[in-house]
N, CA, C and O atoms as a GROMACS GRO file, in nm:
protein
  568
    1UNK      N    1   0.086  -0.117   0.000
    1UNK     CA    2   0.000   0.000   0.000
    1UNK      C    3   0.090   0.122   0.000
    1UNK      O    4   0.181   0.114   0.083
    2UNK      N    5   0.088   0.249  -0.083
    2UNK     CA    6   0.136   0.351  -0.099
    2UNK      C    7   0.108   0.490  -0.194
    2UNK      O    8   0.062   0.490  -0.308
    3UNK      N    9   0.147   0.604  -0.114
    3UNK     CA   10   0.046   0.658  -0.171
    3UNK      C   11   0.113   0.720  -0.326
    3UNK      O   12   0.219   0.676  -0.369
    4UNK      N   13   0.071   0.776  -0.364
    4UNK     CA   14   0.101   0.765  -0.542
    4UNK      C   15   0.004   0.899  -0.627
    4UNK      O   16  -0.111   0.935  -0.601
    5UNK      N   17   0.073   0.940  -0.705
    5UNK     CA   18   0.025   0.985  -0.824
    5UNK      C   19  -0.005   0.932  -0.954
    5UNK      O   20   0.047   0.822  -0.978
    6UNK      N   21  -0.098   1.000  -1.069
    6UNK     CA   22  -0.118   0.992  -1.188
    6UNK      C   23  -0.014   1.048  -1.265
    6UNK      O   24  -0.003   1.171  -1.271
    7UNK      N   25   0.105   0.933  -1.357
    7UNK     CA   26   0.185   1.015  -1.449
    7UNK      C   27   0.189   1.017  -1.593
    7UNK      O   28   0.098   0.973  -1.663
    8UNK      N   29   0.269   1.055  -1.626
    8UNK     CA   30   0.291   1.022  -1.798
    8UNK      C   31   0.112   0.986  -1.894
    8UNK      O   32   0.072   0.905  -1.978
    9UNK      N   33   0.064   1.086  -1.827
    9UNK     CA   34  -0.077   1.060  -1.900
    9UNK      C   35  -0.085   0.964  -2.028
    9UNK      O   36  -0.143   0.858  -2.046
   10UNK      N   37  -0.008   1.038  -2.105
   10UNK     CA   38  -0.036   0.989  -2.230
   10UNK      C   39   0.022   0.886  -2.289
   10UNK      O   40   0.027   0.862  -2.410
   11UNK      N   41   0.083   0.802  -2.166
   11UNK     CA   42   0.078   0.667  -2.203
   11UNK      C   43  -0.051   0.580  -2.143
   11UNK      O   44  -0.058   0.458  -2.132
   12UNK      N   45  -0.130   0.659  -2.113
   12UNK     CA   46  -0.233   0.601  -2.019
   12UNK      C   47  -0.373   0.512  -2.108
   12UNK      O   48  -0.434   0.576  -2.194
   13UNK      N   49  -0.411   0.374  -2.080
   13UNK     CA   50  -0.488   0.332  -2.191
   13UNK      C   51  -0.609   0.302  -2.145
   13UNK      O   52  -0.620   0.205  -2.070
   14UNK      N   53  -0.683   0.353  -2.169
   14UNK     CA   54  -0.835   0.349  -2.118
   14UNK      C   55  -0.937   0.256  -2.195
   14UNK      O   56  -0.969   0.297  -2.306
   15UNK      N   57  -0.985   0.153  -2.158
   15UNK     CA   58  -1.052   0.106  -2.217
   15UNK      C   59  -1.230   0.029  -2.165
   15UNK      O   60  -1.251  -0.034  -2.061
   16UNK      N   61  -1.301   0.050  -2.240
   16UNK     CA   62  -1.412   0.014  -2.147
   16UNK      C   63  -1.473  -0.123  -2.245
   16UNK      O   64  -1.516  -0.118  -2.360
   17UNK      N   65  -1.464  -0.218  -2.175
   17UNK     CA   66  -1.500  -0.372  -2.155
   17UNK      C   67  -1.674  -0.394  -2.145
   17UNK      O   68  -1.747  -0.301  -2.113
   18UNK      N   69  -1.715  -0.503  -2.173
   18UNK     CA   70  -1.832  -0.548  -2.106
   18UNK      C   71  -1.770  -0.697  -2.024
   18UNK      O   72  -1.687  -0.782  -2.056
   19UNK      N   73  -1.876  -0.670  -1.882
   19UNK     CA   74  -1.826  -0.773  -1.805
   19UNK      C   75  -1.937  -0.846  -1.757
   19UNK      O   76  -2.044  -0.785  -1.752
   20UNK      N   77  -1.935  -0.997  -1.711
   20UNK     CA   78  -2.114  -1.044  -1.680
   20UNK      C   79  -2.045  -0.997  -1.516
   20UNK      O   80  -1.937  -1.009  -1.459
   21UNK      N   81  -2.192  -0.933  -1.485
   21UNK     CA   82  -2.193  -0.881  -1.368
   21UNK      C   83  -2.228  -0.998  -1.256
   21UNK      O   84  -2.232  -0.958  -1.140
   22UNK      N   85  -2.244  -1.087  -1.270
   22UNK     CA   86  -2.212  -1.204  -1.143
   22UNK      C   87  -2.059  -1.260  -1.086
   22UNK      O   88  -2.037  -1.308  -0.975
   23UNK      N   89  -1.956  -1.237  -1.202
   23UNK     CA   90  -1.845  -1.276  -1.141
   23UNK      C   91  -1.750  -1.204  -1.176
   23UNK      O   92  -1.637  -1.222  -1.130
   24UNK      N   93  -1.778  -1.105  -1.269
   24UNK     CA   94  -1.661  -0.977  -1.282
   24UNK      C   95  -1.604  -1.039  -1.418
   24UNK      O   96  -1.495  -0.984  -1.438
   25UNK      N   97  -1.630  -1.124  -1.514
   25UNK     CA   98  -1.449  -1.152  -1.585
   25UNK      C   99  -1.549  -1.118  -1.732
   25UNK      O  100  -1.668  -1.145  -1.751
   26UNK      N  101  -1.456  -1.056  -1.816
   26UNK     CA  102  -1.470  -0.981  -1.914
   26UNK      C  103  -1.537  -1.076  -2.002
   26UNK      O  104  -1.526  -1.196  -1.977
   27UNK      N  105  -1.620  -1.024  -2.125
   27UNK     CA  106  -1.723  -1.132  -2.209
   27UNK      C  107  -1.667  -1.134  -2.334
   27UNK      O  108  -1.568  -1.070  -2.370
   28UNK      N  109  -1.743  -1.219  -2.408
   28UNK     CA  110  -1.627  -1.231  -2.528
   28UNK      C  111  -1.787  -1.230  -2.568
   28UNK      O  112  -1.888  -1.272  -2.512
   29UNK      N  113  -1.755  -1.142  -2.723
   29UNK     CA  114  -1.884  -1.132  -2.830
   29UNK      C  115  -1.892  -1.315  -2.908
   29UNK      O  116  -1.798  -1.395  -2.903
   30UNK      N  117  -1.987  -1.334  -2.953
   30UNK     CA  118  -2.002  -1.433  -2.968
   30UNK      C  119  -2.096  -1.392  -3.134
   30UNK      O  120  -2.096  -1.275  -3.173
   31UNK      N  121  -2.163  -1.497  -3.209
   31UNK     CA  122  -2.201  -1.464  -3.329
   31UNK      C  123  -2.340  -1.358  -3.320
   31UNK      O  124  -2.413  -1.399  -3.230
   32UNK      N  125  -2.385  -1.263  -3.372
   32UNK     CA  126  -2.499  -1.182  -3.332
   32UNK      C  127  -2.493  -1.112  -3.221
   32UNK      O  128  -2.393  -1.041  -3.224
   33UNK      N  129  -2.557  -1.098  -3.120
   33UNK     CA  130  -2.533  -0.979  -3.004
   33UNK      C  131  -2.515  -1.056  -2.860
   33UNK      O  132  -2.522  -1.017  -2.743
   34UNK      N  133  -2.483  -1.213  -2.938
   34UNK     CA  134  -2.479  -1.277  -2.797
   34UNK      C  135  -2.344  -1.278  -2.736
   34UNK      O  136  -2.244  -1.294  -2.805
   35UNK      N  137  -2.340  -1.257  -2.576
   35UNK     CA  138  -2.189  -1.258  -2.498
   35UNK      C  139  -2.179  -1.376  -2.446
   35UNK      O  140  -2.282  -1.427  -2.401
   36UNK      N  141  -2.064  -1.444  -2.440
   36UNK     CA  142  -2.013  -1.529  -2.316
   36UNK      C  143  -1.928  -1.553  -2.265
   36UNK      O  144  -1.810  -1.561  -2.299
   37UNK      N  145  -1.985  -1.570  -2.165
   37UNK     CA  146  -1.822  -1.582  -2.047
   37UNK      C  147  -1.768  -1.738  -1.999
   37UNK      O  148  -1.823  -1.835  -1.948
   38UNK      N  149  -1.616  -1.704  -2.048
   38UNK     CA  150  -1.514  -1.793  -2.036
   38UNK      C  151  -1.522  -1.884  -1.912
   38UNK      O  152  -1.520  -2.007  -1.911
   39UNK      N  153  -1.533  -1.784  -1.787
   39UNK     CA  154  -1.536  -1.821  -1.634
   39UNK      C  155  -1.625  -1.953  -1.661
   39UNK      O  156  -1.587  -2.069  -1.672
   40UNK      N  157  -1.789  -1.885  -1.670
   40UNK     CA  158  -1.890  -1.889  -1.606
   40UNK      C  159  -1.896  -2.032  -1.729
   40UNK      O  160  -1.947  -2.134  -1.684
   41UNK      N  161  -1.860  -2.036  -1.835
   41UNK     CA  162  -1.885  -2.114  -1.961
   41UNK      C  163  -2.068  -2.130  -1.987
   41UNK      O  164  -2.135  -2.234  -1.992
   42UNK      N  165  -2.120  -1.959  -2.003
   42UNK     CA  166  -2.218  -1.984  -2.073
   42UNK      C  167  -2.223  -1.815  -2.126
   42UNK      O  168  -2.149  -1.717  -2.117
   43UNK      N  169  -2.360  -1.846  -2.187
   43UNK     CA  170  -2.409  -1.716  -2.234
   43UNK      C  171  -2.481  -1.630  -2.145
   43UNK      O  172  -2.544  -1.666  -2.045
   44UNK      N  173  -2.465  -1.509  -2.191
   44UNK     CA  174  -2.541  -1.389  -2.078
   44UNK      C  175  -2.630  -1.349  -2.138
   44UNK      O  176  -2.610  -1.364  -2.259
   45UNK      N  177  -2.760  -1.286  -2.107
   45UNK     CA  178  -2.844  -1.224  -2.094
   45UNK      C  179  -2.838  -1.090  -2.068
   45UNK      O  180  -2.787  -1.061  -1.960
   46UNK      N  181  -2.892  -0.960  -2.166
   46UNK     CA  182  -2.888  -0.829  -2.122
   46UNK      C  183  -2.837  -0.809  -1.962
   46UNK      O  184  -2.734  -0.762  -1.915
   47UNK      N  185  -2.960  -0.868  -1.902
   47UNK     CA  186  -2.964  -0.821  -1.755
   47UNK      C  187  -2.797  -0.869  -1.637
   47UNK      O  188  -2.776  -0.820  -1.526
   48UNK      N  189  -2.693  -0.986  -1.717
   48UNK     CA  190  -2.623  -0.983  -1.625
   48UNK      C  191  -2.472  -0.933  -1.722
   48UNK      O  192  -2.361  -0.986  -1.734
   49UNK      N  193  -2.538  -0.795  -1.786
   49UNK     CA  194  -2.405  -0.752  -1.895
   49UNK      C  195  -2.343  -0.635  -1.794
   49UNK      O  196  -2.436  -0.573  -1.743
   50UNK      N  197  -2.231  -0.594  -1.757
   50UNK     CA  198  -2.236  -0.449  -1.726
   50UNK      C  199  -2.094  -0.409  -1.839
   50UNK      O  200  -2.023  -0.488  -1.902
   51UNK      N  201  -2.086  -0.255  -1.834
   51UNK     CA  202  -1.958  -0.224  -1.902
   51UNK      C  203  -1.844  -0.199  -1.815
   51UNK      O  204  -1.882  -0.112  -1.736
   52UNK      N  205  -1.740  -0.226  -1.793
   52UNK     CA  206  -1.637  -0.182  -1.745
   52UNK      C  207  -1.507  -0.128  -1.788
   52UNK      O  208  -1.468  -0.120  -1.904
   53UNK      N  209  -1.449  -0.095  -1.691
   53UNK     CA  210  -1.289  -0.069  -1.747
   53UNK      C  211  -1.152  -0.159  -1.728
   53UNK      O  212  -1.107  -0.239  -1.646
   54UNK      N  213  -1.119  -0.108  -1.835
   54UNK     CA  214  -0.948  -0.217  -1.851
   54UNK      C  215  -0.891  -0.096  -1.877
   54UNK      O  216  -0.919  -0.032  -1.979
   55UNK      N  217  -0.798  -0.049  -1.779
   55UNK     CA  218  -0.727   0.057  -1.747
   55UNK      C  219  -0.616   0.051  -1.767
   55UNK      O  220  -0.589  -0.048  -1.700
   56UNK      N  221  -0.470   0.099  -1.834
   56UNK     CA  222  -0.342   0.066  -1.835
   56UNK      C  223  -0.284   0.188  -1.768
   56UNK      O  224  -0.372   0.266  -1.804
   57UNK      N  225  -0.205   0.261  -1.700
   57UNK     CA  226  -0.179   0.380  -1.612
   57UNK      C  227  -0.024   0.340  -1.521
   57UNK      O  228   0.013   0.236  -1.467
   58UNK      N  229   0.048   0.495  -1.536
   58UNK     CA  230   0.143   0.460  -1.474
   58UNK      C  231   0.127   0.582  -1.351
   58UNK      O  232   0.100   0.702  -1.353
   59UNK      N  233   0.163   0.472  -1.234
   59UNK     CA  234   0.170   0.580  -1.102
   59UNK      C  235   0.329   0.600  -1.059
   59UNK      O  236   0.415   0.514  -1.080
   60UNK      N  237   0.348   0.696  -1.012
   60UNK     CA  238   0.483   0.725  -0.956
   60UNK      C  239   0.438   0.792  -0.814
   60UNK      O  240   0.328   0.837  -0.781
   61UNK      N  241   0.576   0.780  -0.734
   61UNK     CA  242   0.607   0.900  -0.592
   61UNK      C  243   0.729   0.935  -0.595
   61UNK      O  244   0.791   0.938  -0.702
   62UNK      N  245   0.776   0.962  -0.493
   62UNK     CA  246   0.884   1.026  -0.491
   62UNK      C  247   1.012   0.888  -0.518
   62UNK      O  248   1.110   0.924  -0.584
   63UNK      N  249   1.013   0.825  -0.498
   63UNK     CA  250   1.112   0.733  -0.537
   63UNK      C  251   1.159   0.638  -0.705
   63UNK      O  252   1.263   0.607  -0.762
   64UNK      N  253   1.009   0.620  -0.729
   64UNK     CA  254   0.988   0.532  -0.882
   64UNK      C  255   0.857   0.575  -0.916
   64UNK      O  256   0.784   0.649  -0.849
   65UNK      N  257   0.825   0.500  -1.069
   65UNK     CA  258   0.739   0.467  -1.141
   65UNK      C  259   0.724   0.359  -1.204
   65UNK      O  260   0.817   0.308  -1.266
   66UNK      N  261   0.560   0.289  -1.197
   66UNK     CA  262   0.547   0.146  -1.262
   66UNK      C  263   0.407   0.185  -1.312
   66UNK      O  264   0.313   0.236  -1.252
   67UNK      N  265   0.423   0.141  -1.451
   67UNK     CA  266   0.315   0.058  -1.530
   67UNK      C  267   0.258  -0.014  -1.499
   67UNK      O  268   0.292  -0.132  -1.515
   68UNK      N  269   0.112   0.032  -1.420
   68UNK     CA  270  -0.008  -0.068  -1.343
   68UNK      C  271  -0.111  -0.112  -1.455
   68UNK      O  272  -0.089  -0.071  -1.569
   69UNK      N  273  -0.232  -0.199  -1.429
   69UNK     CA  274  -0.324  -0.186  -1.492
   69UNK      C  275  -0.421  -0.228  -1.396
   69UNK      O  276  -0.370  -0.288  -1.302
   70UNK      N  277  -0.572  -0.210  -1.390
   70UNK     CA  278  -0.664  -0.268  -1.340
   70UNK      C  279  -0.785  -0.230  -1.385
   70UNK      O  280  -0.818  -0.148  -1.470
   71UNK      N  281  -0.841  -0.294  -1.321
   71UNK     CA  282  -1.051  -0.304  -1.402
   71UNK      C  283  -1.187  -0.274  -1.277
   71UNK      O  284  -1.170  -0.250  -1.157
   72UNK      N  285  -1.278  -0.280  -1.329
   72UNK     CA  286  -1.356  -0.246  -1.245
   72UNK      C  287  -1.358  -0.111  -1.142
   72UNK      O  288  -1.312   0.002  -1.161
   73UNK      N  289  -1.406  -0.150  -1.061
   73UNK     CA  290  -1.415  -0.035  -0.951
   73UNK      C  291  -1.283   0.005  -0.903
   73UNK      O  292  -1.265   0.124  -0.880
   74UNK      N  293  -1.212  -0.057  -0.890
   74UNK     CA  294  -1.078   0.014  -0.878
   74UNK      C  295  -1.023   0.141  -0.995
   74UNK      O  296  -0.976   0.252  -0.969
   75UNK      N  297  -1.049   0.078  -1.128
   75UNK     CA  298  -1.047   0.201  -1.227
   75UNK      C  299  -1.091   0.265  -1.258
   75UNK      O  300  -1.044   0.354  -1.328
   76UNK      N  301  -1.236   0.251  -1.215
   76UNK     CA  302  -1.356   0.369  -1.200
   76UNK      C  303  -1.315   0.464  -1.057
   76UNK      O  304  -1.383   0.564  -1.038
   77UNK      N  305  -1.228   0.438  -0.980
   77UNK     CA  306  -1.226   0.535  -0.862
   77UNK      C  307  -1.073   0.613  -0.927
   77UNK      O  308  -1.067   0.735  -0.937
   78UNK      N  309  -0.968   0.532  -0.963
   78UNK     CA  310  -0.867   0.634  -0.989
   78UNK      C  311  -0.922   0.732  -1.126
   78UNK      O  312  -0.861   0.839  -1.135
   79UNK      N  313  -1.013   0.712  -1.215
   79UNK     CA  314  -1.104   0.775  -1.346
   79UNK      C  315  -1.152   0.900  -1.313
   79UNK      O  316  -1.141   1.019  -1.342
   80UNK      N  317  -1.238   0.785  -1.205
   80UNK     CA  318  -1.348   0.957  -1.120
   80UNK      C  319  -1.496   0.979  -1.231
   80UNK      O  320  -1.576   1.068  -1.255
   81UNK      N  321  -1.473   0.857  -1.269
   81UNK     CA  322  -1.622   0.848  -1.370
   81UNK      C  323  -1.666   0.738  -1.393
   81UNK      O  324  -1.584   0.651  -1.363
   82UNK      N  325  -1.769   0.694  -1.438
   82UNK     CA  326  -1.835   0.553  -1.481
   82UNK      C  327  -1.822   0.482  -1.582
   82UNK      O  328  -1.874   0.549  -1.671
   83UNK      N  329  -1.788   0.398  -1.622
   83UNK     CA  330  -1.756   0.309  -1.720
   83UNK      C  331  -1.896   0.359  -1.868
   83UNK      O  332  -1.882   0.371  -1.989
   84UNK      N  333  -2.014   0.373  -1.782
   84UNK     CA  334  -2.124   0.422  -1.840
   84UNK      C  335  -2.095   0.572  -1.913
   84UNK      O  336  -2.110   0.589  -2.034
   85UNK      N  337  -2.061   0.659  -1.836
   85UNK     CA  338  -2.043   0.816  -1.804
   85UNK      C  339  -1.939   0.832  -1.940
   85UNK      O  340  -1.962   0.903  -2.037
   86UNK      N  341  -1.829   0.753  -1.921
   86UNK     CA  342  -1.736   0.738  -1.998
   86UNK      C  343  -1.770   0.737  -2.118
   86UNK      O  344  -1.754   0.831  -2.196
   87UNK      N  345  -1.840   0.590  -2.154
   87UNK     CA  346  -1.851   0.534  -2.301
   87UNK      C  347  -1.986   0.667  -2.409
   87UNK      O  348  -1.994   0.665  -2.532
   88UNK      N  349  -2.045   0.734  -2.344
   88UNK     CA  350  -2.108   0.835  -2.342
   88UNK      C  351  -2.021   0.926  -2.430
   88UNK      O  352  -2.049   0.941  -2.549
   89UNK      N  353  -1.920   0.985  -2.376
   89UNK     CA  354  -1.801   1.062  -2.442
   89UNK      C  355  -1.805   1.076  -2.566
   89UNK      O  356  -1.830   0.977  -2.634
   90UNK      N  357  -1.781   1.205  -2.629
   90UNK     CA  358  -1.745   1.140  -2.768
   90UNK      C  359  -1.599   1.140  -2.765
   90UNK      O  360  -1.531   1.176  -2.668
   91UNK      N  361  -1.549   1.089  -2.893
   91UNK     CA  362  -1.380   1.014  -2.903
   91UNK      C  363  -1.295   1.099  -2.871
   91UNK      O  364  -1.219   1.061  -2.783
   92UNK      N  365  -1.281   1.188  -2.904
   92UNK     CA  366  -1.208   1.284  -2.848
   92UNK      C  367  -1.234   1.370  -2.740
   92UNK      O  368  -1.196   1.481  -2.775
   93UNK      N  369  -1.281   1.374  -2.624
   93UNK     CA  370  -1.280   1.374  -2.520
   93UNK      C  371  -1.275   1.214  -2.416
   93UNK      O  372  -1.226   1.197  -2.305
   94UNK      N  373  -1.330   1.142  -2.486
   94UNK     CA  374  -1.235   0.992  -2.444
   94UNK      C  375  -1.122   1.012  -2.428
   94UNK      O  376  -1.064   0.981  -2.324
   95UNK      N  377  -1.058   1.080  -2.545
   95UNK     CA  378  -0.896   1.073  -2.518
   95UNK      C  379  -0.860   1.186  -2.470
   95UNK      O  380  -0.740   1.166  -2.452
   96UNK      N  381  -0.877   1.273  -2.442
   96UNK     CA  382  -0.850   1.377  -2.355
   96UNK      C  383  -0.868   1.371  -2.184
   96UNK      O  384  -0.811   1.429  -2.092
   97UNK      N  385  -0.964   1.283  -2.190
   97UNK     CA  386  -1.014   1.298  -2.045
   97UNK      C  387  -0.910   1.260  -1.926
   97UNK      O  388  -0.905   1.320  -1.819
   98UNK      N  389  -0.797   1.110  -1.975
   98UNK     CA  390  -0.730   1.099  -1.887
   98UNK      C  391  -0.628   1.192  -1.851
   98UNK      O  392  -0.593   1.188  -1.733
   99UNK      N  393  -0.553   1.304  -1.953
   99UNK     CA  394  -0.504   1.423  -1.912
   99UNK      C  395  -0.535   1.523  -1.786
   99UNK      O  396  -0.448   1.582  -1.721
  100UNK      N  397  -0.681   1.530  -1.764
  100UNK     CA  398  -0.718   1.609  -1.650
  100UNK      C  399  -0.719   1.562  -1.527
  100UNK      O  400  -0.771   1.625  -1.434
  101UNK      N  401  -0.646   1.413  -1.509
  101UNK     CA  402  -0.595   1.326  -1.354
  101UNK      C  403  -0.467   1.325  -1.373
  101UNK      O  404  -0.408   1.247  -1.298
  102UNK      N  405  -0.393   1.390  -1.455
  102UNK     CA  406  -0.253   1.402  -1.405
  102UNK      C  407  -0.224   1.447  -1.272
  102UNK      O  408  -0.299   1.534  -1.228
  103UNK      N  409  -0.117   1.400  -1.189
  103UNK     CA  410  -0.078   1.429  -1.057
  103UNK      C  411  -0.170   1.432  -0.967
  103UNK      O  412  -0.133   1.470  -0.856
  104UNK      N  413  -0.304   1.396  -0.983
  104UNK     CA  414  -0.418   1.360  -0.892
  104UNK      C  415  -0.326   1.258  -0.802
  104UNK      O  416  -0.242   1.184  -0.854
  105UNK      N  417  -0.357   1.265  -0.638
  105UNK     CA  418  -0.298   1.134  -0.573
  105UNK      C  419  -0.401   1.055  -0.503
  105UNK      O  420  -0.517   1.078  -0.466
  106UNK      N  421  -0.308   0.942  -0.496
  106UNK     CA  422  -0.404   0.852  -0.508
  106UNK      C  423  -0.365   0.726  -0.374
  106UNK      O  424  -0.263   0.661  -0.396
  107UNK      N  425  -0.439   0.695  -0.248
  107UNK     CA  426  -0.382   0.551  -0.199
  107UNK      C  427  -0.416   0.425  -0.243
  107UNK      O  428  -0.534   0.391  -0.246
  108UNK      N  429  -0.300   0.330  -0.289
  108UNK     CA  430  -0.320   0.266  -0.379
  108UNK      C  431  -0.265   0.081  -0.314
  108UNK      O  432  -0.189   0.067  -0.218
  109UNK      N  433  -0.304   0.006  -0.366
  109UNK     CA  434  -0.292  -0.137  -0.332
  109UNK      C  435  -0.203  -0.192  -0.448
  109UNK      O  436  -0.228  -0.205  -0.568
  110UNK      N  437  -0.124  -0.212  -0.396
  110UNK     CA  438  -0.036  -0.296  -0.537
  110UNK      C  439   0.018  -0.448  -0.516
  110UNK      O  440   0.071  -0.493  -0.414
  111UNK      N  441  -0.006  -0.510  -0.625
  111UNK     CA  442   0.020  -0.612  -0.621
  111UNK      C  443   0.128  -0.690  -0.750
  111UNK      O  444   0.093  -0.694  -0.868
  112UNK      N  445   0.253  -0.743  -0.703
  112UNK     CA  446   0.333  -0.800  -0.834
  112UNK      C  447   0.238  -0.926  -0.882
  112UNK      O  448   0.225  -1.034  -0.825
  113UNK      N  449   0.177  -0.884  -0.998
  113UNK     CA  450   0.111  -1.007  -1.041
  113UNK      C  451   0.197  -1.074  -1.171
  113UNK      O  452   0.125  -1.118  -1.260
  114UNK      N  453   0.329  -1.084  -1.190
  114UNK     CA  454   0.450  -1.139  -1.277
  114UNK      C  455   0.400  -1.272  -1.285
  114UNK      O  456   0.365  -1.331  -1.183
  115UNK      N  457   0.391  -1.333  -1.423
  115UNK     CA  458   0.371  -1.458  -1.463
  115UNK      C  459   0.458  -1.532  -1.622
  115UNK      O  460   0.428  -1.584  -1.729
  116UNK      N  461   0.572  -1.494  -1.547
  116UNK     CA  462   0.683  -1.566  -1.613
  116UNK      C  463   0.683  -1.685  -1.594
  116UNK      O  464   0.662  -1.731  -1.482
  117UNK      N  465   0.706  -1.761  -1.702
  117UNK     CA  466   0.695  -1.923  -1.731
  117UNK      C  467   0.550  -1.979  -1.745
  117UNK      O  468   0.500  -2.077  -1.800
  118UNK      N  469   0.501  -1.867  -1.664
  118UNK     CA  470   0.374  -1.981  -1.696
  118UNK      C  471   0.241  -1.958  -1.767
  118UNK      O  472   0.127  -1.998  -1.742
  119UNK      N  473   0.306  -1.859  -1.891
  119UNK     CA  474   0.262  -1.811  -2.062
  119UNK      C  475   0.119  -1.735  -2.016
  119UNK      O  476   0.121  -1.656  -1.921
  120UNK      N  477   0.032  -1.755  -2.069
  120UNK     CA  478  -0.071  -1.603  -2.070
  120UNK      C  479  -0.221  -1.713  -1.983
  120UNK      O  480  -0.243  -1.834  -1.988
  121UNK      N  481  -0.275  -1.630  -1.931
  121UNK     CA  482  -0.407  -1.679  -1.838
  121UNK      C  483  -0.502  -1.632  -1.974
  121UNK      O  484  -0.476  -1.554  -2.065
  122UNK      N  485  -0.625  -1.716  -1.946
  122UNK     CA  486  -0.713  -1.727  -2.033
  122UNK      C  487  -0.806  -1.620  -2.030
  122UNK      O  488  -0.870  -1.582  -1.931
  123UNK      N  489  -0.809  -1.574  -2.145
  123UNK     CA  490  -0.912  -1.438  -2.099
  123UNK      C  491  -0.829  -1.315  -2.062
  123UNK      O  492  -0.883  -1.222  -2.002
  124UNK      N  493  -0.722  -1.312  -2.091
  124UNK     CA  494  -0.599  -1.221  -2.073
  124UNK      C  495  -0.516  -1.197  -2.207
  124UNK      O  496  -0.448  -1.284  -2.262
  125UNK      N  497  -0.539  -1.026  -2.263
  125UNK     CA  498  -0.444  -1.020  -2.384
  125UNK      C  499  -0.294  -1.027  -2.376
  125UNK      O  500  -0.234  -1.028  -2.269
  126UNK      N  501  -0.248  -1.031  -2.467
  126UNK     CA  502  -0.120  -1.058  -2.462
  126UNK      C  503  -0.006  -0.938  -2.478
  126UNK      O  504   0.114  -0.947  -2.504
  127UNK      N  505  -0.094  -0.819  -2.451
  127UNK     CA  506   0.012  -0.692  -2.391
  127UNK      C  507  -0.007  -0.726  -2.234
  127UNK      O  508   0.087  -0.710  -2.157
  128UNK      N  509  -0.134  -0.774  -2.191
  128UNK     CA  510  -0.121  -0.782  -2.044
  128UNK      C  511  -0.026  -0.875  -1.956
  128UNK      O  512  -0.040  -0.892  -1.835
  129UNK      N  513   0.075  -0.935  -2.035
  129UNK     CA  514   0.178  -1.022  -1.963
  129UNK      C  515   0.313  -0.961  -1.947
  129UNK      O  516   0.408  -1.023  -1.900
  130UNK      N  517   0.318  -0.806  -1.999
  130UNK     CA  518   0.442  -0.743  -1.945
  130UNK      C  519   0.416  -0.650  -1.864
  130UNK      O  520   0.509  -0.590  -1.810
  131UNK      N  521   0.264  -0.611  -1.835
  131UNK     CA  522   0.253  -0.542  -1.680
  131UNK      C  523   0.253  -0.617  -1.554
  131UNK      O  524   0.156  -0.676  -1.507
  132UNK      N  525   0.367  -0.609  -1.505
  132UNK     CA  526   0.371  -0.673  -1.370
  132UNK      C  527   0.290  -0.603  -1.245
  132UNK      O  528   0.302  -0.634  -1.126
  133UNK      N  529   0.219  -0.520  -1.288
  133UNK     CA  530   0.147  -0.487  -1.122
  133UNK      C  531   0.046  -0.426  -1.150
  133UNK      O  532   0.040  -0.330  -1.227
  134UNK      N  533  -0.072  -0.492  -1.069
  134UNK     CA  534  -0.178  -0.498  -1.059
  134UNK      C  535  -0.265  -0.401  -0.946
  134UNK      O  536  -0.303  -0.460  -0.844
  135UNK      N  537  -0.289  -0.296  -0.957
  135UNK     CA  538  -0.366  -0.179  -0.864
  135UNK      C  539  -0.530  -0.242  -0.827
  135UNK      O  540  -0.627  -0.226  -0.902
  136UNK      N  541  -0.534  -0.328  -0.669
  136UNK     CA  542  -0.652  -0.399  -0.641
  136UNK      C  543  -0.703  -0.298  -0.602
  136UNK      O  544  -0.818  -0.296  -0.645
  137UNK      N  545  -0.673  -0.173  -0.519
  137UNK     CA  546  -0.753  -0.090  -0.438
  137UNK      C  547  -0.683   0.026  -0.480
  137UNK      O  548  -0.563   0.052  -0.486
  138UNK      N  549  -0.831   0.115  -0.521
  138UNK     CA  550  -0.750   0.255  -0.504
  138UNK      C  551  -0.846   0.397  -0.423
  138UNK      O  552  -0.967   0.418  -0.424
  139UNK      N  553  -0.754   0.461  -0.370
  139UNK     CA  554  -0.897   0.585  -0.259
  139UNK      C  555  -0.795   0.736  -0.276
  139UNK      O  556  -0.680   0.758  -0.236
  140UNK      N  557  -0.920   0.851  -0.372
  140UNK     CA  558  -0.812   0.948  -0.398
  140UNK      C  559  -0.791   0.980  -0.206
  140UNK      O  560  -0.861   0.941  -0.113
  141UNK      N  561  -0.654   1.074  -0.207
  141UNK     CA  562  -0.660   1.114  -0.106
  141UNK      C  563  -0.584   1.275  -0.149
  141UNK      O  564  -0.550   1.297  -0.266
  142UNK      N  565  -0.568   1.354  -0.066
  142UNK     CA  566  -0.506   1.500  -0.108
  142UNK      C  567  -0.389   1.536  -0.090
  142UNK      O  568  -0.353   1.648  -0.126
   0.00000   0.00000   0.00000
């Protein structure tokens, strides 16, 4: 746990996901408008779709900086907006928006989630195996 800033904005990758809202893990489109999830190994229904975020962001303090990523409510609190609120946006203020949390600080949960040797988790892209750390909790503070 430590506390931290928003840096290098504009390497920052914002992305908003749909996730089945019973167990959190991201849906994969399927033929027509149907989703399903990998986890759960079935199909979803409108009612258990939500949208979320897949966040890429680098925090620094006074000592270093690391290339985090995380999803859900954790990236909706370092955002400061809704995955909903968000996708709303038009494109160019999408991409502008993470500029205006520069140096915002932030207390943050970090975790080395490194998975060398043992190749890519399912349901995981394959830029996501050179971010080693994983932001579980985050609470702005001043």
């Amino acid at each position: 746990i430590c506390r931290v800033w928003l840096d290098q904005i504009e390497h920052c990758h914002v992305n908003t996901r749909l996730s089945h809202a019973l167990c959190g893990y991201f849906l994969n489109k399927t033929t027509g408008e149907d989703v399903y999830c990998s986890f759960c190994c079935r199909n979803c229904d409108a009612t258990e779709v939500a949208r979320t975020f897949h966040l890429k962001i680098t925090l620094a303090d006074e000592s270093a900086k690391v290339f985090a990523w995380c999803t859900g409510q954790t990236a909706t609190e370092l955002l400061q907006i809704s995955p909903d609120e968000f996708y709303e946006l038009p494109e160019e203020e999408q991409i502008m928006y993470p500029s205006s949390l520069e140096h915002e600080k932030f207390a943050v949960a970090l975790v080395n989630c490194g998975r060398q040797g043992y190749g890519l988790a399912d349901g995981l892209m394959q830029e996501d195996d050179m971010l080693m750390w994983e932001i579980t909790r985050a609470l702005k503070s001043s």
